[in-house]
Structure formats: structure tokens, C-alpha cells
C-alpha positions as CSV (number, residue, x, y, z in Angstrom):
1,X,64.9,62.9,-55.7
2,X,62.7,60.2,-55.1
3,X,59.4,59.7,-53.0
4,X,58.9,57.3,-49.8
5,X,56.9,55.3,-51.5
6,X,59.7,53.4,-53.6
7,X,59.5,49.8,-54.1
8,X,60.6,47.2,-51.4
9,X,62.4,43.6,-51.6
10,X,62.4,41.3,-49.1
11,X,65.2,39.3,-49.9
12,X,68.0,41.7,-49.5
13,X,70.4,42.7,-46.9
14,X,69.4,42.7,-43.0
15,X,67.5,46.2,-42.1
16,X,69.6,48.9,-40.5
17,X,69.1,49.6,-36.7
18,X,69.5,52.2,-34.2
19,X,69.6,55.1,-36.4
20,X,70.1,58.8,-35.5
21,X,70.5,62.0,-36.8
22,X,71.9,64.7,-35.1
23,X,72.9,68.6,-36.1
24,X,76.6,69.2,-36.2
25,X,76.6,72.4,-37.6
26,X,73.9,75.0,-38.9
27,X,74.0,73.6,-42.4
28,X,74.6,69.8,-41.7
29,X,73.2,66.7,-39.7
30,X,75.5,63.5,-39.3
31,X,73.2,60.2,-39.6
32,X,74.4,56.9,-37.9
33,X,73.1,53.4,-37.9
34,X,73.9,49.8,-36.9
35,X,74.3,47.2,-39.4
36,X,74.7,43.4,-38.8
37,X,74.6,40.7,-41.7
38,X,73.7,37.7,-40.0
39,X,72.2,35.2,-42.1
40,X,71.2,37.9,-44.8
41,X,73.2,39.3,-47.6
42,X,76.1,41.2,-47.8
43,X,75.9,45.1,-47.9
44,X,77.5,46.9,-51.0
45,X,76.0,50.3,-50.0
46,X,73.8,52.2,-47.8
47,X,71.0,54.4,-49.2
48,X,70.2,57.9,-46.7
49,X,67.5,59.7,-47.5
50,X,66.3,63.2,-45.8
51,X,63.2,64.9,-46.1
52,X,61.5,68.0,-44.7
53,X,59.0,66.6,-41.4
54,X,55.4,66.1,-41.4
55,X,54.9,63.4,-45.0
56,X,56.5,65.6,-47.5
57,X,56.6,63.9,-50.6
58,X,60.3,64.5,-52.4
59,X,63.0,63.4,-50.2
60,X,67.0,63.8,-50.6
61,X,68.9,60.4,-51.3
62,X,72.5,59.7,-51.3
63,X,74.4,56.4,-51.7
64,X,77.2,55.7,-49.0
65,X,79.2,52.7,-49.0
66,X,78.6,49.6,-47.3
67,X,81.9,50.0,-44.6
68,X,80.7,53.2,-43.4
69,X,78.2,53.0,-40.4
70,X,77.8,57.2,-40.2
71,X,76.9,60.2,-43.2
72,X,76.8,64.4,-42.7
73,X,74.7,65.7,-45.4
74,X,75.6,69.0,-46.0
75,X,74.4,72.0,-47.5
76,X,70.8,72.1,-45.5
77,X,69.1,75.0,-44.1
78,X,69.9,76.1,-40.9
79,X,67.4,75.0,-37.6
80,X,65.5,72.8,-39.7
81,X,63.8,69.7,-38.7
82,X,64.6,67.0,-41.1
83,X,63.4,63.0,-41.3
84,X,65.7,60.5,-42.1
85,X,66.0,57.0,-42.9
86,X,68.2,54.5,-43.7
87,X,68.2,51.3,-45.9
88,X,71.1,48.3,-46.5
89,X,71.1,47.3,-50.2
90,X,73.5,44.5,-52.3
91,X,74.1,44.9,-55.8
92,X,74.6,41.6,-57.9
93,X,75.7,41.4,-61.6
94,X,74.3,39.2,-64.1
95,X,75.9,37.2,-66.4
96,X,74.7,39.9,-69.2
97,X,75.8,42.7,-67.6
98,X,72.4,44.1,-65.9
99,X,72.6,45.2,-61.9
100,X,70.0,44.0,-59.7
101,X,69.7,45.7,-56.3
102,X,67.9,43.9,-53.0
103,X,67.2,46.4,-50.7
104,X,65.9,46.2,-47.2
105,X,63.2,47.8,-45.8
106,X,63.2,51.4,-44.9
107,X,64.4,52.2,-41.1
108,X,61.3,53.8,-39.7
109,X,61.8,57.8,-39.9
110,X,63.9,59.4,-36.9
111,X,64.3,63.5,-36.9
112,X,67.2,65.7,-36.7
113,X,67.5,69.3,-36.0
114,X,70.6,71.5,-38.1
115,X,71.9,74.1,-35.4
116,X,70.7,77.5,-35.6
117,X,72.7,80.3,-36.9
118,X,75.1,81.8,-34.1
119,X,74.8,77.9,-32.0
120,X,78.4,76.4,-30.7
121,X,78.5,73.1,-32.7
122,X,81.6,72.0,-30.6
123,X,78.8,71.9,-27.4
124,X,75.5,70.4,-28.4
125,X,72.7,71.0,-26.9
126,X,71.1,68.2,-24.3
127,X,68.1,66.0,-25.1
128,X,64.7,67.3,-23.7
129,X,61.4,66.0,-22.6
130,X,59.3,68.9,-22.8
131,X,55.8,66.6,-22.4
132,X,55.0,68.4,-19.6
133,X,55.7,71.9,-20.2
134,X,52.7,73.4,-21.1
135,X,52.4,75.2,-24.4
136,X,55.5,73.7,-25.7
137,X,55.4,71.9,-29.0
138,X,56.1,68.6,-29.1
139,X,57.3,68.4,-32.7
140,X,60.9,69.5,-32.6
141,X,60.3,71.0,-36.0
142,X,57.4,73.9,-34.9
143,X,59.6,75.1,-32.0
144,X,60.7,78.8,-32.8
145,X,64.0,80.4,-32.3
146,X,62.7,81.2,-28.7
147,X,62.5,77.8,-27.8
148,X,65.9,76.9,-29.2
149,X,67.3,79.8,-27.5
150,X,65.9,78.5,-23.8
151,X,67.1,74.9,-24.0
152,X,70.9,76.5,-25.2
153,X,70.6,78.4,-22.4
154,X,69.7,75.9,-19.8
155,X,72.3,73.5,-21.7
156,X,75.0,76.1,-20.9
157,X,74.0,76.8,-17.1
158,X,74.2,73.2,-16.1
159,X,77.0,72.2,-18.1
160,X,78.8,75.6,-16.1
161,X,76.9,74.2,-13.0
162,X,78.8,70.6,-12.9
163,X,81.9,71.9,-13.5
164,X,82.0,70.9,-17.5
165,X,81.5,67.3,-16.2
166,X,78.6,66.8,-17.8
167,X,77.4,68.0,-21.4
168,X,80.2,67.1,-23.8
169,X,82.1,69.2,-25.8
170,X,83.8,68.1,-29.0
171,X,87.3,69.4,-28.6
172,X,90.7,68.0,-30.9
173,X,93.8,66.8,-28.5
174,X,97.3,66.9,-30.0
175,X,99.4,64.7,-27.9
176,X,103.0,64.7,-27.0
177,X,105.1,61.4,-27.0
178,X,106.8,60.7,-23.6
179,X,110.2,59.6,-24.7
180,X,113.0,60.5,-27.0
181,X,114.5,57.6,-28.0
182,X,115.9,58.8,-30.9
183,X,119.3,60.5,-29.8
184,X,122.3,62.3,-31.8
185,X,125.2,59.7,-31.9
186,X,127.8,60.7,-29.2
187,X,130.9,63.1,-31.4
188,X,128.3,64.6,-33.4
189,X,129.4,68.3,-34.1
190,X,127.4,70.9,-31.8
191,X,126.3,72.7,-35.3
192,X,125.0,69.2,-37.1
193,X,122.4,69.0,-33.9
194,X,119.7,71.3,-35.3
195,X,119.0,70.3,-38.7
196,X,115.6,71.6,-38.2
197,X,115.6,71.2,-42.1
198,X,115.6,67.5,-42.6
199,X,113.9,67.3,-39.1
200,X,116.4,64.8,-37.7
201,X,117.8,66.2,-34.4
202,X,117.4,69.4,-32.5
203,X,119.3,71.0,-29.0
204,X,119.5,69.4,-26.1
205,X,116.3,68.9,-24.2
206,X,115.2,67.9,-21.0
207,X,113.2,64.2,-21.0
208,X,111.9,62.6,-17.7
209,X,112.4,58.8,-17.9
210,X,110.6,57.3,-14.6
211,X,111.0,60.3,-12.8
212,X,114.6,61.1,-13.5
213,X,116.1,63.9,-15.9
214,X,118.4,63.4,-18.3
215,X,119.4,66.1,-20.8
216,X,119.0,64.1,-24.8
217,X,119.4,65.3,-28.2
218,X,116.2,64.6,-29.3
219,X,115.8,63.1,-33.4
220,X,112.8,64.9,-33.7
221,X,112.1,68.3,-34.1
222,X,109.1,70.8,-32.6
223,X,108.2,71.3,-28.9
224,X,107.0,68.0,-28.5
225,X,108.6,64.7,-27.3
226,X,109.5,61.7,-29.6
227,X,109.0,58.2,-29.4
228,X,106.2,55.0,-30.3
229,X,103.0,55.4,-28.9
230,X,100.3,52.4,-30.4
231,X,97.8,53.9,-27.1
232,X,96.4,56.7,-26.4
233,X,94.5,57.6,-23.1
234,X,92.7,60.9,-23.5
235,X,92.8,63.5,-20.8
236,X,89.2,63.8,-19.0
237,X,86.4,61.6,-20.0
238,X,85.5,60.7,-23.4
239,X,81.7,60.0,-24.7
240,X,83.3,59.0,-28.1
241,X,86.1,59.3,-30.6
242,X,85.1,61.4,-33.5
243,X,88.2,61.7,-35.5
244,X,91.7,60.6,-36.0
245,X,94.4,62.1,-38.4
246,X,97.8,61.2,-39.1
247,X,100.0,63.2,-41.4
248,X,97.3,65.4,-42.4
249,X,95.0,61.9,-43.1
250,X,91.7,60.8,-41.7
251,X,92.1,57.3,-40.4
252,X,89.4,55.1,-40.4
253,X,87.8,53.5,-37.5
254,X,88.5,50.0,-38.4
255,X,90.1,47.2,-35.8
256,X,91.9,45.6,-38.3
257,X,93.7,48.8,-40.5
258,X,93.2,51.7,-38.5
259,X,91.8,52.7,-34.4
260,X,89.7,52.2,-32.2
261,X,88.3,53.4,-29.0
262,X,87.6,51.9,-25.3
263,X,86.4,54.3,-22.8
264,X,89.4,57.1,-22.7
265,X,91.2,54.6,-24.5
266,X,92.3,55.1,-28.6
267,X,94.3,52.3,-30.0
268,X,96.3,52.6,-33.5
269,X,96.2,49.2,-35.8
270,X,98.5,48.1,-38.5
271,X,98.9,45.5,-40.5
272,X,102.6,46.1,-40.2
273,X,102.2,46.4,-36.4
274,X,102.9,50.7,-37.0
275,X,102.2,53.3,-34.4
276,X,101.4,56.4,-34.3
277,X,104.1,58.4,-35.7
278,X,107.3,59.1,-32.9
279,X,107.2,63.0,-33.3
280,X,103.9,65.5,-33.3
281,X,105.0,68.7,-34.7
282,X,103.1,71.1,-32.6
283,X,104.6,73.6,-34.2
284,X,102.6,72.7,-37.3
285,X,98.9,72.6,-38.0
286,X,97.6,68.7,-38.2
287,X,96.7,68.9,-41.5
288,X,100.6,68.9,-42.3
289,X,102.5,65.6,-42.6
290,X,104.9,64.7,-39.3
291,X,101.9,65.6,-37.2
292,X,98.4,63.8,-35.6
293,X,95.5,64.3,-33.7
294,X,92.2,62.9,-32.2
295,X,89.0,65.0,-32.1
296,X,86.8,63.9,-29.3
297,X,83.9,64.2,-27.4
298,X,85.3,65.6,-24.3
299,X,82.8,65.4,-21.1
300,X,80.1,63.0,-20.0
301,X,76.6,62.5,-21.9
302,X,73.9,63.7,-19.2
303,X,72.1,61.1,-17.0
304,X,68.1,60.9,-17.0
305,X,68.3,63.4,-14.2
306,X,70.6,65.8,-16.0
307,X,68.0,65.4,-18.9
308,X,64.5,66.1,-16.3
309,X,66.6,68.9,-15.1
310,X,67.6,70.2,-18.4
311,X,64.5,70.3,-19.4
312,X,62.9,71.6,-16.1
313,X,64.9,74.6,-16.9
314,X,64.6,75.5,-20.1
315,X,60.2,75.2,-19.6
316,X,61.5,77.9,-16.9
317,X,63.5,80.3,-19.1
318,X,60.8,80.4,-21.9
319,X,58.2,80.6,-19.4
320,X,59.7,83.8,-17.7
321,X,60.9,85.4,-21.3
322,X,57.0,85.3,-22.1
323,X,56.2,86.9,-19.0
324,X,53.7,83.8,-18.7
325,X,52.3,84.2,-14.5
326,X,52.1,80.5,-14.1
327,X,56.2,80.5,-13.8
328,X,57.1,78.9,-9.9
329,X,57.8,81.5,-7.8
330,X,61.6,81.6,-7.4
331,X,63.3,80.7,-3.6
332,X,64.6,83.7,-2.0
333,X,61.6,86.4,-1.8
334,X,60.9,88.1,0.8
335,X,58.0,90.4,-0.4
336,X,55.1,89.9,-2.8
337,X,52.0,91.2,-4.0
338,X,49.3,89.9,-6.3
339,X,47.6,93.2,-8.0
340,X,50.0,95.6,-6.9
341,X,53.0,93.9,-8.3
342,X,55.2,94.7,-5.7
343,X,58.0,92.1,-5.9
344,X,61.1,91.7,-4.2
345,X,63.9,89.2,-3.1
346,X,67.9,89.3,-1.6
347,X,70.7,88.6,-4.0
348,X,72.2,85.4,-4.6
349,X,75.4,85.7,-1.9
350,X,76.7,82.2,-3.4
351,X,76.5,79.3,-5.8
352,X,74.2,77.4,-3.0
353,X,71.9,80.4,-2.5
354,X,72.0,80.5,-6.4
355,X,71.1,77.3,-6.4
356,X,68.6,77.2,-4.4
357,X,66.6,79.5,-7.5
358,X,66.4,76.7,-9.6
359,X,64.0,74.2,-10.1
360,X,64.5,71.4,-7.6
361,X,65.4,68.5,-10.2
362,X,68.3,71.4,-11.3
363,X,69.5,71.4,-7.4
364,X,69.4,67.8,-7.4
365,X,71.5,67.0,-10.4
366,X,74.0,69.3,-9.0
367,X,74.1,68.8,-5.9
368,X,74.3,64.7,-6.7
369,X,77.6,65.4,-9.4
370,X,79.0,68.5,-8.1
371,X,78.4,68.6,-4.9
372,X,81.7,71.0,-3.6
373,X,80.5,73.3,-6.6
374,X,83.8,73.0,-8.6
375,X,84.1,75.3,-11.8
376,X,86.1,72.6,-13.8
377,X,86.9,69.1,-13.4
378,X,89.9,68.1,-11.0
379,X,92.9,67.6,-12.8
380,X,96.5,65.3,-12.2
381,X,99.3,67.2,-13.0
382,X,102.7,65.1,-13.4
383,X,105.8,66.0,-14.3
384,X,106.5,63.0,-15.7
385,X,103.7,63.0,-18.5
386,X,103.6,65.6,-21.6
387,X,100.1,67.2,-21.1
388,X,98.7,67.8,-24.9
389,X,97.6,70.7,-26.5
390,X,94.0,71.2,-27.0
391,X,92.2,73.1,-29.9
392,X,88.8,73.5,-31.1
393,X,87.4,70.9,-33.5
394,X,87.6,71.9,-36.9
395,X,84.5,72.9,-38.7
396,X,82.4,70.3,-40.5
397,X,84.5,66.9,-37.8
398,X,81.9,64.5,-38.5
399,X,81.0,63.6,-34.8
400,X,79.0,60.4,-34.3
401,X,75.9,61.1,-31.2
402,X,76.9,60.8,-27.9
């Protein structure tokens, strides 16, 4: 434990940037930063520190190496508002023996919010602007479970409102290869093809090749096709890679000895030129060897009218669940009174009617991004491409912020 005060030196590594901390699960928060050396020093590690909002003195530090650009603390308490801050630092060893550390300067403090208990972690909740809803704390960290409970909500309706497009979901993809190279030598015995034991070969299968079927003896087994694959392209819209295993084995995101990601795009890198591996097992959960996965961020991060809309909403839902008066006065009534509370209004007969309930910046970001009112995003089906299997992401991914 150590206090914000700590002492400073200029001369060491170039400041972090960029920093932010987001909740990716009720007990943790995953912090990530930019670092550039430039004309400064190199970076040996990275000092995190969290502490409780509003200048509390004892704050939580951790060392992470200097390669990594991301951290999840763990173990906090559950929709808690915590500061962070991050700081680049080189070690250099004298002739004697003694360490002397140059750090930077602190990052100024950003804030990060652990999920509440009972949250989805795989769907976040948006980013709000609630300036102008009246009553509403601006300090993330005195919001009560109320107010929690009213931007989840108005998360959920418009991510269900634009079919899924927007609002992204972190989701893990386990891809099929699209050839079978790897075939049975003609003459082999019928009872030598499945070895399902050494995994070499199993029965005849059915593999498209450029639109025509041919019947192979595949050399891999599971329900899955075999054959290299170096690229990836994920299915639907990606607003960042979160995690890649092979054999059971988180890969690194690292250009030169292990992936990286453009757009829908992941690319495997090898010093030895190595893909990823010819057969997935499907069969097999991907924490066993002979099988891999990517863990994503499935959907599209919401525009700044997705976030005036969001947060239009959710002032509406806590507004009504407190019974305040001032709420707007919803489309659709047809009868109303002032003292003698007489109220009343049709039904919703359809999405637009439905729509037409909402506040108007709500109508306007659907109506600009889902304008035929689809439930889920179009999808390409082809017989000629292997469409993955999906799961949820595991507990505790570490997800970089969309």
C-alpha cells in the first residue's frame, strides 16, 4: 500500500496515455493504457495503482511488466467506483549491485465502476451523459443500485431495438477450417480410417472445394474441417479482439510472435511462418490441446447518438420508478387528468407504435440504424463456408474497452 503522494522523477520513462478502466466482472476492472518511448527511456515495468474515489489516502499498487499495455485487478468489491492510475518506470543496476528506478509521472486519475452483483459481464453497459438529468449524480461512484439498474435496462432495450447491432457483446468463436487436405492414402483398410485414438483419420466426410463435393477421409478428427488457416475473419462486426488460445494457451497480441487484429480481421504470426493449428476439435473444450478459439467483442460500440439516446432513456426509467411527475408524458394517450388522476392510453399494436413511446433521440437512433426494425443482424449463409460455433466468454476473459 502506498499513498498518492510518492515521490516523482523526471528523467524516467515517457508518461502513459489514454488510460481506462473498465468493470469486467462484479469483482474485477481491466485497466488499459498507451505507451510510446520516443526519445525517453525504455520501460521495464508498469506500476497500477487503485484506490477508493473522492482523495482516499491508501491506494492498491501492483507491478505489471513493461510488454503488457492492459491489467484486471481482481478480488474488488462489487459496484464500486474505483480511481486508477498508471505510471511507466525503468529499472537500472549499478555497478554494486543497488536498483535505481526512474519513474514517470502519475497518469491523471480515471474511474472505473466493478459490475453489480446479478450484471451480464459478456454485455456491458453503454456510456452515459446524465448532465442533464436532474437529480442524477454526476459521480459515478454515489449512484445507487437504482440508477445502475435504469441505464442496464435502457442498455438492453436499445441494444434489442437495433437488432444486437449496436452494444457489443463479448462472445468466444470456435472456428472450423474449410479444407481437408490431409487425406487417408488410397488402399488403406476401411477399419485403419477411424483411429480416433491417435487422431489421424476418421470416416469419409463430405468437403466443398469451390462449390463442388467431394467425399475425403479427412486426417483430422472431430466435427470440424481440417486444413491451414494464418486468417481469420470473424462472423459479424468486431469492436476488438479480446483473447486468443491455441491448444489450451493464451497467445499474446504481439505482431511479430503471436496475432493481431484489423477490423473483423485476426492474423496468426510465427517466427516459423506457423498457422493456426489444421484441426479444431469441437468436440473438446478449448482449454484442451488440438483445439483454439478467439473471444471477441461481437457488435458495434454505440455512436454519440446511441449514447444521447441511452442516456435519454435511462433519466426516463429512473424518473418513472420514482414516481417523479416531471417524467414527459408518453405518445399514445388519449385521456388525462391532472387532480383526478385519470389516465389512459391504447396499447402498443407494433414496434413503430412502440417506438413512438420513447424519447425522441431513442426513435431517432433507431430509426437511423434499424430502420426495417430487424430483431438480429442479416446474416450470409453459404454452403461453401464452415459457420463456427459460438459460446459464451469464459469468466474473468480480460477484455480491453471498446
Amino acid at each position: 500500500m502506498s499513498s498518492p503522494g510518492d515521490e516523482q522523477h523526471a528523467s524516467g520513462p515517457n508518461q502513459p496515455r489514454d488510460v481506462r478502466a473498465v468493470g469486467t466482472a462484479v469483482d474485477r476492472l481491466t485497466v488499459s493504457w498507451v505507451w510510446e518511448q520516443g526519445t525517453g527511456l525504455p520501460v521495464d515495468r508498469f506500476e497500477v495503482e487503485l484506490g477508493p474515489p473522492r482523495g482516499a489516502v491508501e491506494w492498491q499498487r501492483d507491478d505489471v511488466p513493461g510488454s503488457a499495455r492492459q491489467y484486471t485487478a481482481a478480488n474488488l468489491v462489487p459496484s464500486t467506483t474505483y480511481e486508477v492510475r498508471v505510471r511507466s518506470v525503468r529499472d537500472v543496476t549499478g555497478p554494486d549491485g543497488s536498483v535505481t528506478s526512474y519513474a514517470s509521472p502519475w497518469t491523471d486519475p480515471v474511474t472505473g465502476q466493478t459490475l453489480r452483483e446479478g450484471a451480464g459481464a459478456g454485455c456491458p453497459v453503454w456510456p452515459v451523459d446524465m448532465t442533464c438529468c436532474k437529480d442524477w449524480p454526476t459521480d459515478p461512484g454515489q449512484w445507487t443500485d437504482r440508477h445502475r439498474d435504469a441505464v442496464e435496462r435502457a442498455t438492453e432495450i436499445l441494444r434489442v431495438l437495433t437488432g444486437g447491432k449496436y452494444g457489443p457483446c463479448a462472445v468466444k468463436v470456435r472456428p472450423c477450417s474449410p479444407d481437408c487436405p490431409q487425406q487417408v492414402p488410397l488402399g488403406t483398410p476401411w477399419w485403419q480410417w477411424d483411429t480416433l485414438s491417435t487422431g489421424e483419420a476418421t470416416w469419409i466426410t463430405p468437403v466443398l472445394e469451390g462449390g463442388r463435393w467431394f467425399n475425403r477421409m479427412c486426417g483430422c478428427t472431430g466435427p470440424c474441417g481440417c486444413g491451414p488457416m494464418c486468417r481469420y475473419t470473424l462472423p459479424w462486426e468486431s469492436a476488438g479482439v479480446c483473447q486468443v488460445k491455441i491448444d489450451g494457451q493464451v497467445i499474446p497480441k504481439d505482431p511479430a510472435n503471436g496475432w493481431s487484429e484489423n477490423g473483423t480481421r485476426v492474423y496468426l504470426h510465427r517466427p516459423d511462418g506457423g498457422c493456426f493449428p489444421d484441426c479444431n476439435r469441437l468436440d473438446l473444450p478449448d482449454t484442451e490441446p488440438g483445439t483454439w478459439s478467439i473471444t471477441y467483442w461481437r457488435g458495434r460500440p454505440p455512436t454519440a447518438l446511441g449514447i444521447a439516446a441511452v442516456s435519454k432513456l435511462a433519466c426516463e426509467i429512473y424518473r418513472d420508478d420514482c414516481g417523479d411527475s416531471s417524467c414527459r408524458t408518453p405518445k399514445g394517450v388519449k385521456l388525462m387528468s391532472a387532480d383526478g388522476y385519470t389516465f389512459e392510453s391504447e396499447p402498443p399494436k407494433n414496434l413503430a407504435d412502440r417506438l413512438s413511446r420513447y424519447p425522441a433521440d431513442v426513435q431517432d437512433f433507431v430509426a437511423l440504424y434499424n430502420p426495417s426494425g430487424l430483431t438480429q443482424a442479416p446474416l450470409v449463409v453459404s454452403p461453401d463456408v464452415e459457420w463456427p460455433e459460438f459460446e459464451p466468454a469464459d469468466p474473468g476473459t480480460v477484455c480491453p474497452p471498446w
